[in-house]
PQR file with spaces between the fields and no chain letter, atoms N, CA, C, O and H, PARSE charges and radii, in Angstrom:
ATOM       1  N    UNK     1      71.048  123.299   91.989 -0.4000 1.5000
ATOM       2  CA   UNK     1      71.984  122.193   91.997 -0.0000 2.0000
ATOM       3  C    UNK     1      73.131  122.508   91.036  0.5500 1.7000
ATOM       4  O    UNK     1      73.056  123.064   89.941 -0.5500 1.4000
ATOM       5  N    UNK     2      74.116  122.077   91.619 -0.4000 1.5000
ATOM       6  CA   UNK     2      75.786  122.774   90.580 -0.0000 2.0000
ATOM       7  C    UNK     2      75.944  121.587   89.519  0.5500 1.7000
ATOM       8  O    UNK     2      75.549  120.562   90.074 -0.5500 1.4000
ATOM       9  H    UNK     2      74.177  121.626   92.509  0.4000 1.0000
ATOM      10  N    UNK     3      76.312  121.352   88.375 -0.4000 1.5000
ATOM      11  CA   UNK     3      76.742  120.722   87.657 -0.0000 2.0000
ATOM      12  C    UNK     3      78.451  120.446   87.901  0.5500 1.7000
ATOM      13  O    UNK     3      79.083  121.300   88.524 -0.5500 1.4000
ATOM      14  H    UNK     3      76.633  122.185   87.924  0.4000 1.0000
ATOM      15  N    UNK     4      79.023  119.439   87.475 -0.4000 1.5000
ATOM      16  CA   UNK     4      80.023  118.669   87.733 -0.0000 2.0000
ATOM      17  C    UNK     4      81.308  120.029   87.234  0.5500 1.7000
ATOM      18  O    UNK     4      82.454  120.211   87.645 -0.5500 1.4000
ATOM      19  H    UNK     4      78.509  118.746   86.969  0.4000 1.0000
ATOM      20  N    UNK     5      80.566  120.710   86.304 -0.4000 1.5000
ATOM      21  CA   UNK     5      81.239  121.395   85.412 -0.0000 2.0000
ATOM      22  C    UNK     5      81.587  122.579   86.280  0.5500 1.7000
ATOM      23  O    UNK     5      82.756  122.961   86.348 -0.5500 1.4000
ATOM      24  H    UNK     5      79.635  120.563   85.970  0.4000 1.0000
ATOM      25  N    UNK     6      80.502  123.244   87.024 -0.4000 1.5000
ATOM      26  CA   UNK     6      80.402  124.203   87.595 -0.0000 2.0000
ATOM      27  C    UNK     6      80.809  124.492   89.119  0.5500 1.7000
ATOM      28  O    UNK     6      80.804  125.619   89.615 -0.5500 1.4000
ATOM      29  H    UNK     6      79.553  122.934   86.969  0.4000 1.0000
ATOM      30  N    UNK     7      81.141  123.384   89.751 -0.4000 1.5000
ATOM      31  CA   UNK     7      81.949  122.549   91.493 -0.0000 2.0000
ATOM      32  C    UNK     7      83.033  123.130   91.220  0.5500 1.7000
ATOM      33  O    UNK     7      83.518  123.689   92.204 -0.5500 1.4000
ATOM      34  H    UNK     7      81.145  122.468   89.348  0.4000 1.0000
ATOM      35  N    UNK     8      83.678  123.238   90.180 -0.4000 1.5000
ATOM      36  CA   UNK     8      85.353  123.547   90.792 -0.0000 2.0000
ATOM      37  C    UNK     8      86.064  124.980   90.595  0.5500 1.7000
ATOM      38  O    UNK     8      87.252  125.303   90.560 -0.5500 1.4000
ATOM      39  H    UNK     8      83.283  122.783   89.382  0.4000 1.0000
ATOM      40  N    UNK     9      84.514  125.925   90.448 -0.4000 1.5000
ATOM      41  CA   UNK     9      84.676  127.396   90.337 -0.0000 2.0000
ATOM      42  C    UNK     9      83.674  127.836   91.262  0.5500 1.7000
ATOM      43  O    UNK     9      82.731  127.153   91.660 -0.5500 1.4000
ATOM      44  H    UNK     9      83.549  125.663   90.476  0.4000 1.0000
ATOM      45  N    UNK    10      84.002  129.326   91.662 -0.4000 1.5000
ATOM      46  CA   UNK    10      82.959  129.544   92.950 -0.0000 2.0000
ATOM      47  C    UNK    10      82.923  131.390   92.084  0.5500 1.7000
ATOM      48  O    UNK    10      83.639  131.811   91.175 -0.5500 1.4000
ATOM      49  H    UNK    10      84.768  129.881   91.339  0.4000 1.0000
ATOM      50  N    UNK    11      81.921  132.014   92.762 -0.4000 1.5000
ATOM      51  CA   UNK    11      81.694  133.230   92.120 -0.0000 2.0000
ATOM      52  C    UNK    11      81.783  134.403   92.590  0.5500 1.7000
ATOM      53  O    UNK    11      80.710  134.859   92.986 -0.5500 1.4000
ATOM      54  H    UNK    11      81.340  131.672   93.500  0.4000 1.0000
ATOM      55  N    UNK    12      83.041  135.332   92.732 -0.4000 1.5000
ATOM      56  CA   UNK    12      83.279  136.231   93.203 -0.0000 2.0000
ATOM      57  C    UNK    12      82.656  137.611   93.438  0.5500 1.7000
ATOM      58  O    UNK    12      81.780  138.108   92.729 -0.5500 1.4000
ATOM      59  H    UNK    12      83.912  134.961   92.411  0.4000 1.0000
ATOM      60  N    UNK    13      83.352  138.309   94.790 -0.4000 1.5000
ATOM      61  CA   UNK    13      82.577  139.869   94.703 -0.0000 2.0000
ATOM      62  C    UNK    13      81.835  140.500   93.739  0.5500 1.7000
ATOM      63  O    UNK    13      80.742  141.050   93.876 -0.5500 1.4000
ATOM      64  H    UNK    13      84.063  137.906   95.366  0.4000 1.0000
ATOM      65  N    UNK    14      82.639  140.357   92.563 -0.4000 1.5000
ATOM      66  CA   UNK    14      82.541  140.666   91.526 -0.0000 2.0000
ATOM      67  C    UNK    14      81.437  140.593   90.748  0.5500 1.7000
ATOM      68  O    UNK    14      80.904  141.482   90.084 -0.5500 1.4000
ATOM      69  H    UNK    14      83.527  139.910   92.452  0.4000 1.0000
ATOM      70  N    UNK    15      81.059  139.152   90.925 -0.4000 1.5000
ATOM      71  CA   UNK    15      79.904  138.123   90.348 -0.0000 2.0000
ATOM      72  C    UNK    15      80.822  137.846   89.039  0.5500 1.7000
ATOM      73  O    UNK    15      80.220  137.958   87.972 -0.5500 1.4000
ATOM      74  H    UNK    15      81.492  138.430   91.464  0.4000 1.0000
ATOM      75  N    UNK    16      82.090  137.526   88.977 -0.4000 1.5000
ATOM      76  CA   UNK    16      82.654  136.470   87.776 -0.0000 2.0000
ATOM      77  C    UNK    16      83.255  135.148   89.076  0.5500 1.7000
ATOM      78  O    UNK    16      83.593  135.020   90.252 -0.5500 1.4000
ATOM      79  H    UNK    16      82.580  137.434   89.844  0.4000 1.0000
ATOM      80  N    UNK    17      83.041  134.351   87.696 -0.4000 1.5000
ATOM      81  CA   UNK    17      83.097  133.109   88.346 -0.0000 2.0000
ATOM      82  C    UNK    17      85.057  132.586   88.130  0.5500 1.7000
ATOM      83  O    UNK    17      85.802  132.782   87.170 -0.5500 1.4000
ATOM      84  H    UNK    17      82.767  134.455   86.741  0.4000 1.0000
ATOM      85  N    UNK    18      85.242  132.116   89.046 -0.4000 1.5000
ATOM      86  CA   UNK    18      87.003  131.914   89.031 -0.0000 2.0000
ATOM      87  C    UNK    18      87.104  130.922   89.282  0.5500 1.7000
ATOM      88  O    UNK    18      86.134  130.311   89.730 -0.5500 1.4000
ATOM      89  H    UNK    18      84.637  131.957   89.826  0.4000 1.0000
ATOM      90  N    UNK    19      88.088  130.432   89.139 -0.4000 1.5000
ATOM      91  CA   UNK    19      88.548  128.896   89.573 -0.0000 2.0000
ATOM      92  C    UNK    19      88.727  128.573   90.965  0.5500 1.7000
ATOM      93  O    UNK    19      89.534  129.260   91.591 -0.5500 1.4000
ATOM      94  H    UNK    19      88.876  130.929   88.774  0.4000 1.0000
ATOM      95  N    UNK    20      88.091  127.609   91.583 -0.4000 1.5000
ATOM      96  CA   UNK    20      88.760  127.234   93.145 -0.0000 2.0000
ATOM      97  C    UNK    20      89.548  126.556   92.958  0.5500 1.7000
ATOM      98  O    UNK    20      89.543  125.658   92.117 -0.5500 1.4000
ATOM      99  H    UNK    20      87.436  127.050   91.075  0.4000 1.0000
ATOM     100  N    UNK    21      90.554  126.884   93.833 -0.4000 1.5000
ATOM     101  CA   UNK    21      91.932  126.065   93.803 -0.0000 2.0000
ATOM     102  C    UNK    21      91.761  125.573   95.255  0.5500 1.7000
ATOM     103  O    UNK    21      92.722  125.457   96.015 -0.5500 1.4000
ATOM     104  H    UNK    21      90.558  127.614   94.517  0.4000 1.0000
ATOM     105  N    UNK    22      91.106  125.428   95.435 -0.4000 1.5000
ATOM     106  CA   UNK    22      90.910  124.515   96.897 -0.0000 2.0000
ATOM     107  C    UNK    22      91.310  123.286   96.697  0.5500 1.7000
ATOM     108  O    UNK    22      90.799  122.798   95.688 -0.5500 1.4000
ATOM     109  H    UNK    22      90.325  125.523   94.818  0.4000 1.0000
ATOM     110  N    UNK    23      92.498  122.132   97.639 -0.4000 1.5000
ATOM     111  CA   UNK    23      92.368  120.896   97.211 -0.0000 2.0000
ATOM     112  C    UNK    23      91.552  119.728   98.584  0.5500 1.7000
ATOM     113  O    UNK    23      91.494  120.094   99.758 -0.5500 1.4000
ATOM     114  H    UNK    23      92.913  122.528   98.458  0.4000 1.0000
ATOM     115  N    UNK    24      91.122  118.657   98.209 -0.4000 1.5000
ATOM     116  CA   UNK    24      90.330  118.297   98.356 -0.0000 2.0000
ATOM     117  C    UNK    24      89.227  118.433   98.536  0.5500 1.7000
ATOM     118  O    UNK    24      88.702  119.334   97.880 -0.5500 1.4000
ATOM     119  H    UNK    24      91.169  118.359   97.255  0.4000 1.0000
ATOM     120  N    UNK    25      88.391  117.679   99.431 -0.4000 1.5000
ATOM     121  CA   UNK    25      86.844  117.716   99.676 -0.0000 2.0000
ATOM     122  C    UNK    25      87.281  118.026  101.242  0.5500 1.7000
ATOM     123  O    UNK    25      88.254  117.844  101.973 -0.5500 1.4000
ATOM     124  H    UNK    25      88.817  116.948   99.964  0.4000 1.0000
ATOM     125  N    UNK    26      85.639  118.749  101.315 -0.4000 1.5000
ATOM     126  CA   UNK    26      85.470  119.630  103.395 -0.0000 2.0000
ATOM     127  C    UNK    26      85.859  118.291  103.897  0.5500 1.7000
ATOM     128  O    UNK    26      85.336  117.192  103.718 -0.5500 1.4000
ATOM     129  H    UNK    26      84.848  118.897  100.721  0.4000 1.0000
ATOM     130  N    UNK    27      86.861  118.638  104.542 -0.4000 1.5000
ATOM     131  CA   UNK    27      87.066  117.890  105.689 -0.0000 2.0000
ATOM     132  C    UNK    27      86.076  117.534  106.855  0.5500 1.7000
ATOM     133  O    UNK    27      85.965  116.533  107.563 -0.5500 1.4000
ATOM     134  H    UNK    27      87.286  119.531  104.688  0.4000 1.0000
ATOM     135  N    UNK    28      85.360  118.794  106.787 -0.4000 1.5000
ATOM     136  CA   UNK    28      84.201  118.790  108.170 -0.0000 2.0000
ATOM     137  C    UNK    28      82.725  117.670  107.457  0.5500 1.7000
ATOM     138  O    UNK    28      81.659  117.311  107.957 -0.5500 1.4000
ATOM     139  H    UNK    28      85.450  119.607  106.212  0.4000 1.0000
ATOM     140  N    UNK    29      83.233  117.477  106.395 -0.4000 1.5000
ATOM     141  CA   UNK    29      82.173  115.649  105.578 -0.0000 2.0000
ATOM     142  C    UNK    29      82.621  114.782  106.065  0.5500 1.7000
ATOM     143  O    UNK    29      81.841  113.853  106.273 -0.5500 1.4000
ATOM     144  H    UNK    29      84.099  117.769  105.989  0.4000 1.0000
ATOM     145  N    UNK    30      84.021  114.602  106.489 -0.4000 1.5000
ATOM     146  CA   UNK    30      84.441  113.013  106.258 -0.0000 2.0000
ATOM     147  C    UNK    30      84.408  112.543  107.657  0.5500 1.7000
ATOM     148  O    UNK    30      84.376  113.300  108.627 -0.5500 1.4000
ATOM     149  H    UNK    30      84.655  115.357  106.320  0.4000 1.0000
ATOM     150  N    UNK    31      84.419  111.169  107.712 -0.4000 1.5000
ATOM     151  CA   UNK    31      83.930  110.589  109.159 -0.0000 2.0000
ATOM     152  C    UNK    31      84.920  111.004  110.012  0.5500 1.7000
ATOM     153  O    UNK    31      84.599  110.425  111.049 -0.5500 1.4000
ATOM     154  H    UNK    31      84.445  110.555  106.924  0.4000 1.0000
ATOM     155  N    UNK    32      86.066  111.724  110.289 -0.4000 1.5000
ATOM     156  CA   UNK    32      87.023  112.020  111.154 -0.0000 2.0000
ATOM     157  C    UNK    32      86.298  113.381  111.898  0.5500 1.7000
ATOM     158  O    UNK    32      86.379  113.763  113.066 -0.5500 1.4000
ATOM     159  H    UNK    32      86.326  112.194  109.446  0.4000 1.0000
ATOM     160  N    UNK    33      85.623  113.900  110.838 -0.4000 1.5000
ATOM     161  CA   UNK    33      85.444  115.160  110.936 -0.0000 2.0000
ATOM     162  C    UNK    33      85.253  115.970  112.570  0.5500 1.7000
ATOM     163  O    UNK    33      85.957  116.777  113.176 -0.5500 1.4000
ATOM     164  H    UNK    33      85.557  113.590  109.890  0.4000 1.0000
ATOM     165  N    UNK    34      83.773  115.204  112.925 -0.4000 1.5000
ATOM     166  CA   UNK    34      84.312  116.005  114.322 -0.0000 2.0000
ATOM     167  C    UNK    34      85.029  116.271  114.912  0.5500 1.7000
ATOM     168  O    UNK    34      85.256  117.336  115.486 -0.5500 1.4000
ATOM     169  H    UNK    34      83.201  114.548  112.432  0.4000 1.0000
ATOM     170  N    UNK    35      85.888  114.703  114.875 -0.4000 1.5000
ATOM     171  CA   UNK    35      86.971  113.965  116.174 -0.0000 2.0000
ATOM     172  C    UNK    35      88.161  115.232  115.882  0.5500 1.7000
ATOM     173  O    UNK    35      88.841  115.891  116.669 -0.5500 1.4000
ATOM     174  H    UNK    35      85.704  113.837  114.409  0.4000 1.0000
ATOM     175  N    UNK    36      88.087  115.231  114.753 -0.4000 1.5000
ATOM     176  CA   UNK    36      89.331  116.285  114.008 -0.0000 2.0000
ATOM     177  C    UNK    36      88.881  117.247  114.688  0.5500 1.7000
ATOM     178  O    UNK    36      89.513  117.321  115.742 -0.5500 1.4000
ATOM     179  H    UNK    36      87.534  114.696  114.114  0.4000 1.0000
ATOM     180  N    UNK    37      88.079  118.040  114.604 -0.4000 1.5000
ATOM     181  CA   UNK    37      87.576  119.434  115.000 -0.0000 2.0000
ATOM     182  C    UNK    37      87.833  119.596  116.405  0.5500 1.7000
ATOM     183  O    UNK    37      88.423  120.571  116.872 -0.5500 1.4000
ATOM     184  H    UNK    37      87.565  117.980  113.748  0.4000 1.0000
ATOM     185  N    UNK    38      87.374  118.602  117.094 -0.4000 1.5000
ATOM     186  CA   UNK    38      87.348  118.463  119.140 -0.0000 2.0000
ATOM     187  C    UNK    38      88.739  118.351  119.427  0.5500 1.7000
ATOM     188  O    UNK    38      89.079  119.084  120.355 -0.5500 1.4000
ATOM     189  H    UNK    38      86.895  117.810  116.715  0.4000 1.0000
ATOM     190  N    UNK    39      89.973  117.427  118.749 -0.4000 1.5000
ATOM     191  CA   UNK    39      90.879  117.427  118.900 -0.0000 2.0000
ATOM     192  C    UNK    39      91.662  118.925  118.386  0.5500 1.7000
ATOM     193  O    UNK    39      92.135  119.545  119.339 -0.5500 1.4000
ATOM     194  H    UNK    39      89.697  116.832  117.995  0.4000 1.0000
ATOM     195  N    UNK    40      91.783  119.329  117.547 -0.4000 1.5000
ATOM     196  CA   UNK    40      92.058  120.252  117.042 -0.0000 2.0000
ATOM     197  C    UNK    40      91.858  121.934  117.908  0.5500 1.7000
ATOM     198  O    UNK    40      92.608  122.906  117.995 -0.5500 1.4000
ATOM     199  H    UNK    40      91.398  118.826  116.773  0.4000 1.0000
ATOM     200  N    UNK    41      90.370  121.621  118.474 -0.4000 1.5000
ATOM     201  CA   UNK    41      90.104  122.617  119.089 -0.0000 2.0000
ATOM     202  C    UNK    41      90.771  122.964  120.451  0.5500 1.7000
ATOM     203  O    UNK    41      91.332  124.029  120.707 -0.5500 1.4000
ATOM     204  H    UNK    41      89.760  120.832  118.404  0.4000 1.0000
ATOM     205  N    UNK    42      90.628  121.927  121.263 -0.4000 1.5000
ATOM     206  CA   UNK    42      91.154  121.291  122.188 -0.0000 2.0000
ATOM     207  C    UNK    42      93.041  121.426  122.138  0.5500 1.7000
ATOM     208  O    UNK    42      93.626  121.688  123.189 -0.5500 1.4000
ATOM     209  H    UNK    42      90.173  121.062  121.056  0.4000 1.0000
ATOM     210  N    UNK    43      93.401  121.332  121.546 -0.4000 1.5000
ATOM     211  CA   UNK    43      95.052  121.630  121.017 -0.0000 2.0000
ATOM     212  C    UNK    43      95.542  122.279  119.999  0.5500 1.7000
ATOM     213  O    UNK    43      96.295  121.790  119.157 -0.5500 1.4000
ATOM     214  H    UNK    43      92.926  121.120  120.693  0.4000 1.0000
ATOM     215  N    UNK    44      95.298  122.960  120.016 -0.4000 1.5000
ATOM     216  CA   UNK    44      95.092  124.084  118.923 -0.0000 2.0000
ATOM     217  C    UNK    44      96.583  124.675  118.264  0.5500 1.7000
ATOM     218  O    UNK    44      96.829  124.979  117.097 -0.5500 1.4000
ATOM     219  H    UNK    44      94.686  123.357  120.700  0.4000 1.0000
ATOM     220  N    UNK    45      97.196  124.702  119.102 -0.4000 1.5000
ATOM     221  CA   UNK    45      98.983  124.691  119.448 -0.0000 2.0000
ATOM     222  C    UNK    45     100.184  123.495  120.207  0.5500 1.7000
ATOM     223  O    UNK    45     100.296  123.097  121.366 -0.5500 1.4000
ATOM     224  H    UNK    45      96.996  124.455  120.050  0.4000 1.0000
ATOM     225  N    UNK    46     100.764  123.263  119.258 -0.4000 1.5000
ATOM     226  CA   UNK    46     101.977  122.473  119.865 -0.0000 2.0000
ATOM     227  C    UNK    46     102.194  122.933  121.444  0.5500 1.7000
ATOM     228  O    UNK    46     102.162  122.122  122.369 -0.5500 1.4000
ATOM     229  H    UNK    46     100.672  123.586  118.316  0.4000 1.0000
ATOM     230  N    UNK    47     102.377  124.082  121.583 -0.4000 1.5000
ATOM     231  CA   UNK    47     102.333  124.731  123.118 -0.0000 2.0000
ATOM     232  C    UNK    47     101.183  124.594  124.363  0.5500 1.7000
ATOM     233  O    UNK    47     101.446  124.507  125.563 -0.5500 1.4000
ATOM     234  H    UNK    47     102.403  124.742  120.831  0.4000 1.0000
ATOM     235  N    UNK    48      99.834  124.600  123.741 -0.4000 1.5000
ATOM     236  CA   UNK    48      99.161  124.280  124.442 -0.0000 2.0000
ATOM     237  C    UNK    48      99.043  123.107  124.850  0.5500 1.7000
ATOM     238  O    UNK    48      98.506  123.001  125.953 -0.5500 1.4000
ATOM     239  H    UNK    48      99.620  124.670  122.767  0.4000 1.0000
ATOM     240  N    UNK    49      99.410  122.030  124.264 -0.4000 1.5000
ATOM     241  CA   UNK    49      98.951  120.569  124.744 -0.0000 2.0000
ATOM     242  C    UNK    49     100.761  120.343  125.289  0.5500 1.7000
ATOM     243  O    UNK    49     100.802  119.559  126.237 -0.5500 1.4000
ATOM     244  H    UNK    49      99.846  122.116  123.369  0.4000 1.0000
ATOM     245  N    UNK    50     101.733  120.705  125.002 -0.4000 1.5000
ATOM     246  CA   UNK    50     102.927  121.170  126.122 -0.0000 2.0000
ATOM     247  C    UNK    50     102.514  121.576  128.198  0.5500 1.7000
ATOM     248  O    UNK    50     102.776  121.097  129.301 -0.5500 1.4000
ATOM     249  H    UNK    50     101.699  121.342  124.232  0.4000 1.0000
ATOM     250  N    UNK    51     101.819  122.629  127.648 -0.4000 1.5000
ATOM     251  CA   UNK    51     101.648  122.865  129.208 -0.0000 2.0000
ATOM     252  C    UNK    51     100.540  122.398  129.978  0.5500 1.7000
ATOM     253  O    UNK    51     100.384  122.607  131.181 -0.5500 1.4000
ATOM     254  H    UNK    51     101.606  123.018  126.752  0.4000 1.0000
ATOM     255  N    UNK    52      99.574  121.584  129.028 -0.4000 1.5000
ATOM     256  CA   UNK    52      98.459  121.070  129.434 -0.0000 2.0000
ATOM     257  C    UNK    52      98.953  119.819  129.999  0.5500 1.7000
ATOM     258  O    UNK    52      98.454  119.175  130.922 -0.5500 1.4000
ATOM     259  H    UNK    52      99.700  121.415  128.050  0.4000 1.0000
ATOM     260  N    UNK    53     100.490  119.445  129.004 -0.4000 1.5000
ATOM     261  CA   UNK    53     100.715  117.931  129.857 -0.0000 2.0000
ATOM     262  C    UNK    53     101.656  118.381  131.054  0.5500 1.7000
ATOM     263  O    UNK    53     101.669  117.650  132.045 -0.5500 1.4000
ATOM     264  H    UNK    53     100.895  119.968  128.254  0.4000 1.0000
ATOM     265  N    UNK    54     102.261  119.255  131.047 -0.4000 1.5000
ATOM     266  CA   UNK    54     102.654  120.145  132.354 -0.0000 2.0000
ATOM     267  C    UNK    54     102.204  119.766  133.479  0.5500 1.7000
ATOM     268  O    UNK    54     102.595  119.108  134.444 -0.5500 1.4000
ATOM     269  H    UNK    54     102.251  119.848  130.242  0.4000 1.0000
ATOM     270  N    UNK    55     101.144  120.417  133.095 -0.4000 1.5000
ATOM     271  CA   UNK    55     100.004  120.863  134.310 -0.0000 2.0000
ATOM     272  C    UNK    55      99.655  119.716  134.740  0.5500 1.7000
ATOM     273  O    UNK    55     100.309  119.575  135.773 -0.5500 1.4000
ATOM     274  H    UNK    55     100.827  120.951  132.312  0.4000 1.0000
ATOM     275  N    UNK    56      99.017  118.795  134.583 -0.4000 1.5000
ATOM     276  CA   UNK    56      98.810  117.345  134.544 -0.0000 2.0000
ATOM     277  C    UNK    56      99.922  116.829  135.590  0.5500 1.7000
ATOM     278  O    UNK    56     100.036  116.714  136.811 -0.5500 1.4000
ATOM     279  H    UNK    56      98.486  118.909  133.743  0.4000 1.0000
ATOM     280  N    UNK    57     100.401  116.675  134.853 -0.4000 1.5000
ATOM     281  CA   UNK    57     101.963  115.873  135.293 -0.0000 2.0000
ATOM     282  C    UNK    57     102.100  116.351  137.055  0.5500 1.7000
ATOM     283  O    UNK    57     102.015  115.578  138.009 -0.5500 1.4000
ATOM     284  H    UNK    57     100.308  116.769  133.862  0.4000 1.0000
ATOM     285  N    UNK    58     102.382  118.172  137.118 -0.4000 1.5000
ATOM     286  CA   UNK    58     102.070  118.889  138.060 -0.0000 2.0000
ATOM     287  C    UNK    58     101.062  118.149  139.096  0.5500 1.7000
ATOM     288  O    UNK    58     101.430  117.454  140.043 -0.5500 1.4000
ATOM     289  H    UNK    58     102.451  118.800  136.343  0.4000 1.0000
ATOM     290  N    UNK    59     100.117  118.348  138.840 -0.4000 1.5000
ATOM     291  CA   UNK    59      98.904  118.129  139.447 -0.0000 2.0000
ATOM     292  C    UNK    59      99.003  116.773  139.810  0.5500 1.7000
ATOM     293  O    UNK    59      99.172  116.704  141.027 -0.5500 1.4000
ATOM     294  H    UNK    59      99.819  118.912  138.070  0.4000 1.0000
ATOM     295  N    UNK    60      98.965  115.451  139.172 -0.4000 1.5000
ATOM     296  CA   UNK    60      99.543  114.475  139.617 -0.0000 2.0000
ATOM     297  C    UNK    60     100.197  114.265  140.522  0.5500 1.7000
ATOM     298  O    UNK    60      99.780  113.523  141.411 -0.5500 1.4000
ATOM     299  H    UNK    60      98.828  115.508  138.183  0.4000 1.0000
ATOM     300  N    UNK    61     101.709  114.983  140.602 -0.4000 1.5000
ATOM     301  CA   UNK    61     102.269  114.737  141.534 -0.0000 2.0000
ATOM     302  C    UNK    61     102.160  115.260  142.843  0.5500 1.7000
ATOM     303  O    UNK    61     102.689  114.691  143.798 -0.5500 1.4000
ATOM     304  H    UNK    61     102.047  115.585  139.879  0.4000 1.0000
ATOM     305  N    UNK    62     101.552  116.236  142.945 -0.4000 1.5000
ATOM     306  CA   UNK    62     100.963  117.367  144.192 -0.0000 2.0000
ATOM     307  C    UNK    62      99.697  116.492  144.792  0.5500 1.7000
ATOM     308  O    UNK    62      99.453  116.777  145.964 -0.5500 1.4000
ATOM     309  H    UNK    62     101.123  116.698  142.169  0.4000 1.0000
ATOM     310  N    UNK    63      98.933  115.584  144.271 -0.4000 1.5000
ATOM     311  CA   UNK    63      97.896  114.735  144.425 -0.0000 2.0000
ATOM     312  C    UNK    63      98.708  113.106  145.344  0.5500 1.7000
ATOM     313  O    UNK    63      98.250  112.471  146.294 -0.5500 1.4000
ATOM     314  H    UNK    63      99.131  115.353  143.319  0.4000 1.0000
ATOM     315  N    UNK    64      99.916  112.902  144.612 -0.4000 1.5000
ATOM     316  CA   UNK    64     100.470  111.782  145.509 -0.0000 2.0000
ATOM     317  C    UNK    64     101.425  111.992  146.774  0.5500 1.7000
ATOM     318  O    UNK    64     101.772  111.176  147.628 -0.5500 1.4000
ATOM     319  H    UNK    64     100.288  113.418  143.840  0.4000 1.0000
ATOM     320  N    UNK    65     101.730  113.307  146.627 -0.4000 1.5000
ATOM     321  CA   UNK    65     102.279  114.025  148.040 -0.0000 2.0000
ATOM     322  C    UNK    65     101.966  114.328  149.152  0.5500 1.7000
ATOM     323  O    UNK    65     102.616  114.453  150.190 -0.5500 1.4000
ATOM     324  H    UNK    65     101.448  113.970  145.934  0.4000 1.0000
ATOM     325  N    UNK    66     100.247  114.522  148.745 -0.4000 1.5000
ATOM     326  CA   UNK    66      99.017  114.994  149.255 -0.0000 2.0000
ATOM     327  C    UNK    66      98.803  113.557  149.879  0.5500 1.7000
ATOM     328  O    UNK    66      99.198  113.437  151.038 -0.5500 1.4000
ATOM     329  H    UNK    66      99.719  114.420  147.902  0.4000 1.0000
ATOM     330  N    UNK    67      98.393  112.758  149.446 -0.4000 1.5000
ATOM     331  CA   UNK    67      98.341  111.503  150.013 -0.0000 2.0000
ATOM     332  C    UNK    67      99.200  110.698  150.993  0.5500 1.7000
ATOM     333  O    UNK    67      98.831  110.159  152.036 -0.5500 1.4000
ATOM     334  H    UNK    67      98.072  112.856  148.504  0.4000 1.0000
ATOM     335  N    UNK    68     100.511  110.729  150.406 -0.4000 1.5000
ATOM     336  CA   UNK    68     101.933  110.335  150.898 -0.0000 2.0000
ATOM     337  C    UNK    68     101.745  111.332  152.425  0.5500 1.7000
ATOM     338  O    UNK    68     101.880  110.698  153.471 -0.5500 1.4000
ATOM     339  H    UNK    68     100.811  111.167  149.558  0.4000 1.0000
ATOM     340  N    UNK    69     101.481  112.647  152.524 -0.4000 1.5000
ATOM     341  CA   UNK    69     101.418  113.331  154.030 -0.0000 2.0000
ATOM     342  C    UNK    69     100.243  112.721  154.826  0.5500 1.7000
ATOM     343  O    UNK    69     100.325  112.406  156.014 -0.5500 1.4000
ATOM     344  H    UNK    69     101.371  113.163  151.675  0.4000 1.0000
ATOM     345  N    UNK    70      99.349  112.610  154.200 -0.4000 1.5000
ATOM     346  CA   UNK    70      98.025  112.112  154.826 -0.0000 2.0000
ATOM     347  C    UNK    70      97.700  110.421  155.258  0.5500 1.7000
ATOM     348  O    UNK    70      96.679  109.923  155.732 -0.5500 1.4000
ATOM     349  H    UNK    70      99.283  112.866  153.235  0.4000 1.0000
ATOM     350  N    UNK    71      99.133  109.741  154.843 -0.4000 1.5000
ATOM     351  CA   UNK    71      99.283  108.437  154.910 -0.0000 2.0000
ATOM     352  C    UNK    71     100.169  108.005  155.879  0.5500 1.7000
ATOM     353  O    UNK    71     100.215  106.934  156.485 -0.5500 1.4000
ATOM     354  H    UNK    71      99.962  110.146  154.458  0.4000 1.0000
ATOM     355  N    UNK    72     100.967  109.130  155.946 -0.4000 1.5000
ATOM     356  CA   UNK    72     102.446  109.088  156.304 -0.0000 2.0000
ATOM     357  C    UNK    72     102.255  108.165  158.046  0.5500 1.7000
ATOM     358  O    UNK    72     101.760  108.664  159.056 -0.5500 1.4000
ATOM     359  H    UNK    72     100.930  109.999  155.454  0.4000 1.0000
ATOM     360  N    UNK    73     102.817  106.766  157.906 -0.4000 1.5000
ATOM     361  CA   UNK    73     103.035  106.515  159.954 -0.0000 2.0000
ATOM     362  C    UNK    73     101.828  105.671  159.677  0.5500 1.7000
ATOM     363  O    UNK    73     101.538  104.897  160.589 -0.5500 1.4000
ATOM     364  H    UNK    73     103.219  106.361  157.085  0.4000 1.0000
ATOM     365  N    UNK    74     100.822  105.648  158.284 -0.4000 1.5000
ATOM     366  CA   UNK    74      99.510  104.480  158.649 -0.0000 2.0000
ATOM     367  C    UNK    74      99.925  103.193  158.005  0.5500 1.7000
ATOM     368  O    UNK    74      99.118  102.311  157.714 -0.5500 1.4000
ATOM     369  H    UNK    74     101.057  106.277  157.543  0.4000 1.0000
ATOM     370  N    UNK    75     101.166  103.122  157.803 -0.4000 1.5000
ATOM     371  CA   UNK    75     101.838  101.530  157.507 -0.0000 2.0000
ATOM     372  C    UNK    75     102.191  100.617  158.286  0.5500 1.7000
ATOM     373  O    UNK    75     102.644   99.564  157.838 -0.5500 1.4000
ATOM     374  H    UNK    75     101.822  103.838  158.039  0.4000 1.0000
């Protein structure tokens, strides 16, 4: 078990102990944590969730065209 004293240094290759300059606490603790991770994973890039809404959008409309021919004259 680490003492309060001993949390904000971690112990190198070396085996000397250095300061972590890490700031805050794991994110992967706090109640967001998964949602963060699935989202994150999932969009990983500004670009990817770009062409993902693309594609979508795409697909959408190829889906009501699709319909619109297959409808077409049953009004």
């Amino acid at each position: 078990m680490k003492s309060e004293e001993t949390e904000r240094f971690y112990i190198d290759a070396n085996g000397e102990l250095k300061p972590d300059r890490r700031k805050g606490g794991d994110r992967r603790n706090s109640e967001d944590g998964p949602r963060y991770h699935e989202q994150r994973r999932f969009f990983r890039r500004k670009i990817d969730r770009e062409i993902y809404d693309r594609d979508h959008k795409q697909m959408i409309e190829d889906a009501l065209n699709d319909f619109a021919e297959e409808h077409d004259g049953h009004l």
